[in-house]
VOFITI-343978 format. One record per atom (N, C-alpha, C): x, y, z. Coordinates in pm, whole numbers, plus 50000, padded with zeros to 5 digits. Layout:
<atoms>
XYZ/...
</atoms>
This chain:
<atoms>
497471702044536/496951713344460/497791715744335/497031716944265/497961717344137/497401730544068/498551740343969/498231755444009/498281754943796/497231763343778/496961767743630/498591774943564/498351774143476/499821782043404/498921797243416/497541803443418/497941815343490/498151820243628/498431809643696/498251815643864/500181815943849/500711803443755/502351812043783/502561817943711/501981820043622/502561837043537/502121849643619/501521844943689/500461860143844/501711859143927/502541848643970/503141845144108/504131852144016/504871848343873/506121850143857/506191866143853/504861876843833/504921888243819/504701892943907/504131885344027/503831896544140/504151888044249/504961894944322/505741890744461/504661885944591/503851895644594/502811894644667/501651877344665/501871876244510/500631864944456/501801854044494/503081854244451/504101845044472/504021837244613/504221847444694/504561842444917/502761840944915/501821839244856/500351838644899/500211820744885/500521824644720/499761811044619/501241799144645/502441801944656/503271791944623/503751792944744/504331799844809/504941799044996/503831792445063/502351797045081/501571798745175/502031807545278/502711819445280/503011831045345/502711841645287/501081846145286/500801864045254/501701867945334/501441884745234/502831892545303/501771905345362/502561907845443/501451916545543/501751931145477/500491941845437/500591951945373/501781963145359/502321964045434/504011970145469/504711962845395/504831949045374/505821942245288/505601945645155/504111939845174/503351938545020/504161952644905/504101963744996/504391980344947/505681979444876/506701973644939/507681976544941/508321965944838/507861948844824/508021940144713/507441948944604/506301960144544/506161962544444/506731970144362/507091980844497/508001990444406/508521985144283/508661998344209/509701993544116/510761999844113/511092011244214/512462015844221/513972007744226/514642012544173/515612002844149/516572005044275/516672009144359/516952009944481/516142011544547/516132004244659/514652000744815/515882004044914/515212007045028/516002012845132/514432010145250/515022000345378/513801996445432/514722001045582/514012007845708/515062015345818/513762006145931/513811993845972/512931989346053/513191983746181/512311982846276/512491980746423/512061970446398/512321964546545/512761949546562/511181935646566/510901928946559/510071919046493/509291926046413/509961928546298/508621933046218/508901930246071/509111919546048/508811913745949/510151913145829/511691922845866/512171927445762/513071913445730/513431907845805/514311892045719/513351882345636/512061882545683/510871874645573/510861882645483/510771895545480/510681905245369/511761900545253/513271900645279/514381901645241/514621885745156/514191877245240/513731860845224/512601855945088/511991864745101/510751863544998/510931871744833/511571881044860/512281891744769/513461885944677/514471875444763/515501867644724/515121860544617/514171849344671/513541836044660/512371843044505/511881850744543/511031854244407/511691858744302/512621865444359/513541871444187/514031860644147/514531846844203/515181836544160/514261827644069/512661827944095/512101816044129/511271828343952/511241839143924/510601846843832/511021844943734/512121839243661/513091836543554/513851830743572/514531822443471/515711815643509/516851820443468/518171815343565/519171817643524/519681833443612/519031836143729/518701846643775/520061847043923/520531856543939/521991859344018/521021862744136/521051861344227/520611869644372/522211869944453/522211877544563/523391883144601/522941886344736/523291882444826/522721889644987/524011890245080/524111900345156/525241907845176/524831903645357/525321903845449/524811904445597/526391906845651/525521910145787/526651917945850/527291908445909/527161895645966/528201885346000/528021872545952/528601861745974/528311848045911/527081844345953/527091843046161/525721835146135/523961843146129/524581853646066/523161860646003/523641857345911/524391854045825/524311851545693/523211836545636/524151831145763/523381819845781/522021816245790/521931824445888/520181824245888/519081825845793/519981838545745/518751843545641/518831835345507/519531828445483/519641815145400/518851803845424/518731796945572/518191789645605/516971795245607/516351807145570/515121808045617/514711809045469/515271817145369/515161814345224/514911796945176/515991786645241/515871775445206/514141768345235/513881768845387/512681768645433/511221772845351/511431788145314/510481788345220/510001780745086/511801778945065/511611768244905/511091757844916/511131753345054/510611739045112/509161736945107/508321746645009/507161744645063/506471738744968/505061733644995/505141723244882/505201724744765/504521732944722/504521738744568/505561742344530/506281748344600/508181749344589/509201741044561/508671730844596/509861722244735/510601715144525/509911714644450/510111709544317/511131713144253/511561730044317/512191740044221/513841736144306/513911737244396/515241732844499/515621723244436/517001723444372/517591716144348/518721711944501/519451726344486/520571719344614/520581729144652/520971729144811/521261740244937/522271738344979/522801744044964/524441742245063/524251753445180/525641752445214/526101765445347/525921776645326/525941782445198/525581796045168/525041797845005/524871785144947/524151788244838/523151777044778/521781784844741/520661778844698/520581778744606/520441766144487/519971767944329/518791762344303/518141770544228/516621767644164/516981755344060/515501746344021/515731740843900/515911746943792/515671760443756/515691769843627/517151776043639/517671769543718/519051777043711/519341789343766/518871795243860/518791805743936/519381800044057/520141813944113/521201810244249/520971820844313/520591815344463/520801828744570/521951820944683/523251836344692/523831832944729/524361841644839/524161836044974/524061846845135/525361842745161/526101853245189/527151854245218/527701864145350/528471864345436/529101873645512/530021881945449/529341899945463/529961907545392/531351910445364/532071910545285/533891910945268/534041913345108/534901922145101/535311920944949/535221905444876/536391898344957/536311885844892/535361878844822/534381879744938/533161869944861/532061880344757/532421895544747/531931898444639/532611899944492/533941897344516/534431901544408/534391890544243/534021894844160/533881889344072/531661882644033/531391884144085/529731887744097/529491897144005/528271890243912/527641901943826/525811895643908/524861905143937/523841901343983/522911907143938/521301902443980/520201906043891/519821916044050/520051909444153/519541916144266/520271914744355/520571924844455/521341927544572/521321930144725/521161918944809/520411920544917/521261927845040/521101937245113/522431937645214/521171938545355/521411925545468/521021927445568/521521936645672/520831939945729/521391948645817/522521955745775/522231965345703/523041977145653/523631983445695/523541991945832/523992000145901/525461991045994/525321976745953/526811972146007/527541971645884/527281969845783/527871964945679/529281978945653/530541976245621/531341986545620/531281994045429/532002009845525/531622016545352/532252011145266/533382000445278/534372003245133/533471989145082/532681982045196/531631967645123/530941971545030/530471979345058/528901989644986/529541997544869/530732005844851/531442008544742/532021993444678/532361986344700/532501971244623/531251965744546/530511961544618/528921956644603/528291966144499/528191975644543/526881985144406/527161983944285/528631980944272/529201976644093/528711964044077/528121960044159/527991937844095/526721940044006/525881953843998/524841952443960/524411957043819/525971969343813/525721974143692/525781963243499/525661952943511/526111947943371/524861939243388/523731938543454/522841932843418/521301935343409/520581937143287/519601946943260/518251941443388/517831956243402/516851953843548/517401951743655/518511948843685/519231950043819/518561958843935/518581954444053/518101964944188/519291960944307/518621968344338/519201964544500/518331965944626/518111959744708/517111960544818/518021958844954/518201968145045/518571972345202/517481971145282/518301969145404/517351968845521/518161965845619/517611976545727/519071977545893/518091981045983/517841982246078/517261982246228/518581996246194/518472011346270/518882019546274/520202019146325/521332022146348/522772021846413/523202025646367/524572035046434/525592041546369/525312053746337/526252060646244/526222073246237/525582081146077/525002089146080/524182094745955/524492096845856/526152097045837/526542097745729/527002087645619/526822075445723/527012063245648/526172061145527/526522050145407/525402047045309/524572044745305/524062035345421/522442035945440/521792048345478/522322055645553/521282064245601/521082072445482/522472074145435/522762084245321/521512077345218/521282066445180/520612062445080/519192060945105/518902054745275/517812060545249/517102072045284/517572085445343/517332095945301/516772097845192/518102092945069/517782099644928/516112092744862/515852085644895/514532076844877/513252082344973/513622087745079/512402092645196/511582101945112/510562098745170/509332106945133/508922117645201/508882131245227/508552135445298/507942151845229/507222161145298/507082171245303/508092183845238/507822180345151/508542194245025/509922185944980/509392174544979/510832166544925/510332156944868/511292155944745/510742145344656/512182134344620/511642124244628/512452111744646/513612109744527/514822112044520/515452109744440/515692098144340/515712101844195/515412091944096/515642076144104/514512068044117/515352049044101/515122053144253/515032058144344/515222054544490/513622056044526/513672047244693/512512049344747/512792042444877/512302045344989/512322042245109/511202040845204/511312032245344/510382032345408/510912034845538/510192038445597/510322034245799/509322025345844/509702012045919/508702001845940/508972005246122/507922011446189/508562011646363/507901992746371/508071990346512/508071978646569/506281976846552/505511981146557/504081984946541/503151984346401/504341982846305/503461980546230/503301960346204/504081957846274/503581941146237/502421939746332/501121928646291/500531923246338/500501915046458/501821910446447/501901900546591/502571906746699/503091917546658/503871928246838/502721926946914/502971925547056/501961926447156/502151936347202/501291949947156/501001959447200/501031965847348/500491953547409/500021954547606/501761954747616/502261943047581/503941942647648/504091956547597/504391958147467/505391970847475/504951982247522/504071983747584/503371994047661/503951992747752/504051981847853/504651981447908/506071981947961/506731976647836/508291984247851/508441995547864/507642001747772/507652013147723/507202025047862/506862018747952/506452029548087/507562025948217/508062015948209/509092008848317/510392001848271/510762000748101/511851986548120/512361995648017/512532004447899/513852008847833/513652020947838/514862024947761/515052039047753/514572046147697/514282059847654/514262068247524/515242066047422/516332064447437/516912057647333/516882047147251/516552037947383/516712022047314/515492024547205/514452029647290/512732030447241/513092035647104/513502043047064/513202047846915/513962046246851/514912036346859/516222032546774/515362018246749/514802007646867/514691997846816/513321993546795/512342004446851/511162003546846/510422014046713/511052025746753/510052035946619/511362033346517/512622029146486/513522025946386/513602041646345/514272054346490/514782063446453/516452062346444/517042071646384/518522075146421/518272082946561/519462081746695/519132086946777/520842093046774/520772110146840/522032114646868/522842111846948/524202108946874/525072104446936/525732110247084/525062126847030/525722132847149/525752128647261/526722129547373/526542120847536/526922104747516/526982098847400/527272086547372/529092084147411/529062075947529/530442071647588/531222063747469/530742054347402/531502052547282/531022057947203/531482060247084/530842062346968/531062053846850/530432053546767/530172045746704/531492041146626/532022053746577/533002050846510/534512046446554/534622050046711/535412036046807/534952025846808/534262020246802/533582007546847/533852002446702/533002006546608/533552002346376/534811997446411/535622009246463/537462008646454/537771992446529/537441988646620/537801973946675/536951964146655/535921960246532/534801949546534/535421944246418/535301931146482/535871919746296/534831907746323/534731898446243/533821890346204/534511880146221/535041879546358/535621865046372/534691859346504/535151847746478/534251836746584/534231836546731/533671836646811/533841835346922/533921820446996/534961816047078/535561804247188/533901797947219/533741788847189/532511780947237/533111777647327/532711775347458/533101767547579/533231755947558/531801750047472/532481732247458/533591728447382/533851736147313/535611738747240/536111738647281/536471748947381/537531758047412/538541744347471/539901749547448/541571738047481/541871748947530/541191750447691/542121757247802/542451773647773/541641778747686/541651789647661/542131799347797/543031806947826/542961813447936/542391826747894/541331832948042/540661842048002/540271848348161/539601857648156/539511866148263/537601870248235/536811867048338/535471871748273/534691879548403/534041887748327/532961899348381/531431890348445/531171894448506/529581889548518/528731898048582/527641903048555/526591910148545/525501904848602/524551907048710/523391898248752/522231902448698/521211902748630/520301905548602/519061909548725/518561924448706/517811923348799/516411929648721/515421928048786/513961927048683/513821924648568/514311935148469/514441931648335/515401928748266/516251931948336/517991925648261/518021912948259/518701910448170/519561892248178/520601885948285/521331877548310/522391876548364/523251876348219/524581880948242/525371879148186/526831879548182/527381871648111/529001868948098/529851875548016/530731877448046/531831883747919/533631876247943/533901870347855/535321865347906/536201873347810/537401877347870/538361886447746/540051873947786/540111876647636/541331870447653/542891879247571/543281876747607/544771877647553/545491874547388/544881879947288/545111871147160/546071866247122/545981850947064/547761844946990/547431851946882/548231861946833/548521864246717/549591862446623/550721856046681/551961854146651/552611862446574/552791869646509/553151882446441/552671895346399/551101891746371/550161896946359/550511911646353/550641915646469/550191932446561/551361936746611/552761929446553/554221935146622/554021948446552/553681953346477/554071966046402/553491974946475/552221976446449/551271985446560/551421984846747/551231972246756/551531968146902/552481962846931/554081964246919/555131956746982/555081955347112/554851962247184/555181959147340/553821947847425/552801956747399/551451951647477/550671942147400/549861934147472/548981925247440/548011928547356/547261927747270/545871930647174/544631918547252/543941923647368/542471916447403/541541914347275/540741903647344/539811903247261/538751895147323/537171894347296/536001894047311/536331879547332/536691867547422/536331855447335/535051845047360/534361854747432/532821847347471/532131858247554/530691856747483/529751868347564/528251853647565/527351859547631/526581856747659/525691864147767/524081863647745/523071868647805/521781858947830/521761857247965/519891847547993/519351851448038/518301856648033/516781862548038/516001850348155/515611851348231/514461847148306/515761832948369/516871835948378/517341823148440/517421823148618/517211815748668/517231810648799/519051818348805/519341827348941/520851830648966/521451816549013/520881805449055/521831790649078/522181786548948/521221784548879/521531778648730/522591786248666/522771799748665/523741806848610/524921804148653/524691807248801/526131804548851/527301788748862/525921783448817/526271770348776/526871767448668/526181773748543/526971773648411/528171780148361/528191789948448/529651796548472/530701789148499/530361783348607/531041771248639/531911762148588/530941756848491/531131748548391/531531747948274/531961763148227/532371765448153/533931767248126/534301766148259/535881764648263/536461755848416/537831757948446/538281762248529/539991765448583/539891766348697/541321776948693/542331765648691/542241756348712/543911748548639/543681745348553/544901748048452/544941745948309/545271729748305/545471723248362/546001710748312/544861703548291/543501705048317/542521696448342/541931697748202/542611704748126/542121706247962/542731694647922/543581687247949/544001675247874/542791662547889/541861669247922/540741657247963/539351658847957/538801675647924/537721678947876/537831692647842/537241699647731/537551709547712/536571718747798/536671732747765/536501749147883/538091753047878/537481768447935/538451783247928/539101775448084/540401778348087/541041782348221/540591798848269/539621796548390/539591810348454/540421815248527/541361828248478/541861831348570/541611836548718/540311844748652/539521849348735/538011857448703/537521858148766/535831860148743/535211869348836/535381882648796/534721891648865/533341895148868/532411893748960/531321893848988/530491908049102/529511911949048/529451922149140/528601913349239/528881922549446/528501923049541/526991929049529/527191939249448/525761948549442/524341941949427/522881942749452/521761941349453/521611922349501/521691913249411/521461897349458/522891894249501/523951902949450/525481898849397/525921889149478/525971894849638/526591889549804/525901871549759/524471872149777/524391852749796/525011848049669/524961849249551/524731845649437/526481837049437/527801855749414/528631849149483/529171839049547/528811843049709/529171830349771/528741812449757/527551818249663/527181805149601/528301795849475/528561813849386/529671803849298/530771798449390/531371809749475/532761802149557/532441785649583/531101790249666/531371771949663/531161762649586/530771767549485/530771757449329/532061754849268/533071766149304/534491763749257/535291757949322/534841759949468/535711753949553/535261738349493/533851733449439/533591716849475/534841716149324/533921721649243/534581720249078/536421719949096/536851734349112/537731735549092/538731733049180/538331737449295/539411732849398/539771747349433/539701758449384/540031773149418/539101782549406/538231781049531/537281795249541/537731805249507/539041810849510/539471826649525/539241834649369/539331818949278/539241825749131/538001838849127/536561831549218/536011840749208/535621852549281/535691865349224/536421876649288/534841886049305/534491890249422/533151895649463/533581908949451/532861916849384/533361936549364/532101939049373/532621954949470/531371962749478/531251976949396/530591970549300/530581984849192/529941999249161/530952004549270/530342019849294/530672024749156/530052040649220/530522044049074/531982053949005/532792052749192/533862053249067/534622039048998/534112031449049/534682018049018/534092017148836/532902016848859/532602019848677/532942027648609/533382039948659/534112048248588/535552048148526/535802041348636/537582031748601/537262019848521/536652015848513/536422004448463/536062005848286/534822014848252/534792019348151/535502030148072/536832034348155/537732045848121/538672034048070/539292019548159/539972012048113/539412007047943/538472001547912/538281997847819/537592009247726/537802016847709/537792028747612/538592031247580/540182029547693/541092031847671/541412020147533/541762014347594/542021993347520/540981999747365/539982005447354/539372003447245/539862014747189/540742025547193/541232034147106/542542033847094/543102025647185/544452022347144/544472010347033/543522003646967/542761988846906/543071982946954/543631979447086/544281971847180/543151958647277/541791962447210/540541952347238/539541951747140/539161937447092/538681935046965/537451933647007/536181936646949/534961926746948/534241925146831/533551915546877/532831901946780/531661911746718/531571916246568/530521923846503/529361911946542/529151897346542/528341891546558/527541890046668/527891901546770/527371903546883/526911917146882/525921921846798/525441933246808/524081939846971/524281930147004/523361933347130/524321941347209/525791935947237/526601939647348/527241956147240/527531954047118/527651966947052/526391975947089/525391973547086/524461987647072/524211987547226/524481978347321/524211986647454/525601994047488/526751989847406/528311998947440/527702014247380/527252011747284/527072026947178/525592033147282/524842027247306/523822031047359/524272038947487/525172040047562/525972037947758/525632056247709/525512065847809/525762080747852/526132081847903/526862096147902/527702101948041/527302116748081/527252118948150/527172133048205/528292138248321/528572148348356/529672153348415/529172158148616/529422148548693/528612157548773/529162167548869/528682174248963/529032186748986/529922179549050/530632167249136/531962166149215/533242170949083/532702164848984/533562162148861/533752150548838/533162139748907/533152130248858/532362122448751/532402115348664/531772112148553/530692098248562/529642102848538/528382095148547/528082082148435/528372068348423/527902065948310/527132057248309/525982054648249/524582046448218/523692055348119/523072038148136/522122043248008/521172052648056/520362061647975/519032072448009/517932067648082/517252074648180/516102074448206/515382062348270/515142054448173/514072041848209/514962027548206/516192030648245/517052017748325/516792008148136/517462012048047/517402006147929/518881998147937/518451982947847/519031975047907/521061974447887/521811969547986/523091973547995/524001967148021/523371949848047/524041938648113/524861932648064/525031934347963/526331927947818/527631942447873/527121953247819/528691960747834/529131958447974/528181958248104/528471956048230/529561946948239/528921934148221/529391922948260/531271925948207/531121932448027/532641930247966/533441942948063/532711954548139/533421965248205/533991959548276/533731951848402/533491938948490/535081931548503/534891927548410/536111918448323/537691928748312/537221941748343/538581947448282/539671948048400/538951947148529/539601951948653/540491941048637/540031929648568/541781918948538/542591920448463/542201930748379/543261927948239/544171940048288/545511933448204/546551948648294/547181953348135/546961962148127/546921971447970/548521970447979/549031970948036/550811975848121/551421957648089/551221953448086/551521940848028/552331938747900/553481934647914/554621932947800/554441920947760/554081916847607/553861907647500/555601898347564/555781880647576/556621877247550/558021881247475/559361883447507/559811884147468/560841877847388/560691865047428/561091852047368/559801841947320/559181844847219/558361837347152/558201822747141/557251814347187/557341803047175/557561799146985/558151787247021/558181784946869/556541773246803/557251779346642/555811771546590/554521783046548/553501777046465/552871785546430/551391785246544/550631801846592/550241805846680/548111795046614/547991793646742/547011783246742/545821789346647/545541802046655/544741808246588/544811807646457/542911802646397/543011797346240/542221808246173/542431803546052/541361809845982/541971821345904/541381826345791/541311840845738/542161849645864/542551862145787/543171869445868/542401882145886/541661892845924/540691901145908/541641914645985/541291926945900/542061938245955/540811948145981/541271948146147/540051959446148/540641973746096/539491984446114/539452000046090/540262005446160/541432001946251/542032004646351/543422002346305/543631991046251/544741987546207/545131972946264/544531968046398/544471958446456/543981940646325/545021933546324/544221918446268/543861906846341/543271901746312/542901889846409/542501878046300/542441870146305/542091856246306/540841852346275/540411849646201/538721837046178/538751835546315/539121824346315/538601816846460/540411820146570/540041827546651/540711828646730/541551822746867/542421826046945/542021817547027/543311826047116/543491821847255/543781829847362/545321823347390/546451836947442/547711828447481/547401831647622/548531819547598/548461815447777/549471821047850/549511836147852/550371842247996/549541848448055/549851846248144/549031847848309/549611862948318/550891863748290/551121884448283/550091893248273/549471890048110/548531891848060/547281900148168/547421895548285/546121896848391/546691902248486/545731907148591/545971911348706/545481902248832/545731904248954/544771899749040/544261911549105/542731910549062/541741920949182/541851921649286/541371933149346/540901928249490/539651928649533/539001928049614/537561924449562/536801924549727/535641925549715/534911925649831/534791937849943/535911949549884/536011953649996/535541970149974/534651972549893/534121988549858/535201995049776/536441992349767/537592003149754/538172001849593/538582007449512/538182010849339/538912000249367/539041990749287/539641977849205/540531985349139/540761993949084/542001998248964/542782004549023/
</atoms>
């Protein structure tokens, strides 16, 4: 097909004619709205499959592809969303009528033949500084931190027509810049949208392809009131009753990598596990001990600084297969790392509760074949003062910054921020999510995990020599806590506790 010089002077002016005639991706009327604006700030607050990274993808790719010589700029809240939404920008260019204009794609940056660059990056001063841009993308906004968003809004001022276009699935707290911004853009009833701004709310319902019947169905048996209108109608929901809050949880999240198992050189670690029952997942959480080698003497001289170094969640898996891959992902003598890599488990607490009892005794004897030491894995029965100790321990660890986690794991963040508590008449403290059993199997599994870690634990006092295995960039969280790009776990066994397990009686 070969296209008239007016169908691309239509495409280069209108976003809409652009993803129709040259993608072969119409944009579904919600998008369509929101590519026309001409406000020079967009502010998009949307629930989950509904269209907002194609949105963001198409928006990139057209301002680049409309003129040449054209800056695009996209901001995301961790690398491999950065990633993605690049690869999915690249994809579009790939199409045929496109595919002409792609010159080269790299890891995080695309150039047009006209000399236009879109360039997705993981949010950090660094990679904005020195950027002048025509357009400014920030994914998922509501992770992105304030002093990013005070950095970023200057890249735009020195170039005529400049915008900026947002978009976050709801999180966090109201006073942040997104909400703050798109407020100032909302439309509503005796309010009129502040100048250059404009905003939308996209709930989960307005895309075409949600299956209505399912979420009806969640929606009467499988989440919460919370989850429901944070990730479904894309409300802000009150924090009040919220066991973390948001702004503990900000205080310990960095954008470093998490221990792949097929990596991992003997990582020692201690992990949670969670069984999935109807609608939950199974899931894992391993915490380790960070090498930081100097890092955190100032703030933390005495005690250890934990950290996240593998999570994971499976949906519809067989409990053998799980307990299988658990398995396999480490085991408890360290020497057997000189010959394939996995975490050394110290130990692996698993609940007794609902499938827990077979599932269990199923891993023991997978460790006993694998490892040679059933005992690593430790069977708990998790009443509820046991969760209460358990999530009092790591609240603790997370306000002392004394436990890190992975911003790139926002599932296990918004079910931590999502958790309630109520007070009950013994005086003891209640915590889960609301109402309709909304889902909880990520913070579980890392609560899980804590009955090993011993907070009371004194950092080496004779330092091995040499520099600490952990690479990469150095990243300081909101806490004061730094960590490492790519991280990685020391090996004292201090570090941990041994549970006790099986027998009803609090683990802590």
């Amino acid at each position: 097909m070969t296209l008239t010089v007016t169908e691309i002077d239509r495409a280069r002016q209108d976003p809409a004619v652009f993803a129709d005639v040259l993608l072969g991706e119409p944009l579904w009327d919600h998008q369509r709205e929101v590519l026309a604006s001409p406000a020079r700030i967009r502010s998009v607050l949307a629930g989950r499959q509904v269209g907002k990274s194609r949105t963001l993808a198409v928006a990139a790719l057209h301002e680049a592809f409309r003129q040449s010589g054209r800056r695009v700029l996209i901001l995301s809240a961790g690398e491999e969303a950065a990633k993605r939404l690049l690869a999915e920008i690249a994809a579009l260019a790939a199409s045929p009528l496109l595919r002409g204009s792609l010159v080269d794609e790299g890891k995080s940056l695309v150039t047009l033949s006209n000399g236009s660059t879109i360039l997705s990056v993981p949010a950090s001063e660094k990679q904005i500084r020195g950027h002048s841009v025509d357009l400014l993308v920030l994914d998922e906004a509501c992770q992105i931190a304030e002093e990013i968003w005070t950095a970023a809004r200057w890249t735009i001022i020195a170039r005529p027509g400049s915008r900026i276009l947002m978009a976050s699935t709801p999180y966090g707290r109201q006073d942040r810049f997104f909400a703050v911004t798109w407020r100032a853009g909302e439309k509503r009833l005796l309010h009129r949208p502040a100048e250059g701004h404009e905003s939308w709310r996209w709930p989960s319902t307005m895309s075409p392809l949600v299956d209505q019947t399912l979420l009806d169905m969640w929606r009467s048996n499988a989440v919460s009131d919370r989850e429901w209108r944070q990730e479904v109608l894309a409300e802000w929901v009150d924090e009040a009753g919220s066991y973390f809050p948001t702004a503990e949880l900000e205080a310990v999240t960095a954008d470093y990598q998490l221990i792949d198992p097929a990596t991992a050189d003997g990582d020692l670690v201690v992990g949670g596990v969670d069984f999935g029952f109807a609608q939950d997942a199974n899931a894992l959480a391993l915490v380790g001990a960070l090498e930081d080698g100097d890092l955190n003497t100032d703030l933390h001289p005495h005690g250890w600084v934990y950290f996240v170094a593998w999570v994971e969640e499976n949906f519809a898996m067989p409990y053998s297969q799980f307990a299988r891959r658990i398995i396999d992902h480490g085991d408890h003598d360290p020497s057997v790392w000189k010959y394939r890599p996995g975490f050394t488990m110290r130990h692996v607490l698993a609940e007794l509760n609902g499938p827990g009892t077979p599932v269990v005794q199923s891993m023991r004897e997978m460790a006993a074949e694998r490892w040679g030491y059933p005992r690593a894995i430790v069977g708990v029965n998790t009443t509820a003062a046991y969760k209460e100790n358990a999530f009092a321990q790591l609240r603790l660890l997370i306000q002392q910054g004394r436990l890190l986690l992975p911003k790139s794991q926002t599932g296990l963040l918004r079910q931590l921020n999502n958790l309630e508590f109520e007070t009950r008449d013994s005086g003891h403290l209640k915590i889960a999510v609301p109402e309709r059993l909304g889902h909880d199997d990520l913070a579980l599994s890392l609560a899980q995990a804590m009955a090993a870690v011993k907070p009371r634990a004194r950092r080496w006092q004779d330092r091995p020599s040499g520099q600490p295995r952990s690479e990469g960039e150095v990243m300081e969280t909101l806490s004061g806590t730094r960590i490492h790009a790519r991280p990685r776990c020391v090996h004292d066994t201090r570090a941990f506790t041994a549970p006790r397990g099986g027998d009803g009686r609090d683990e802590f």
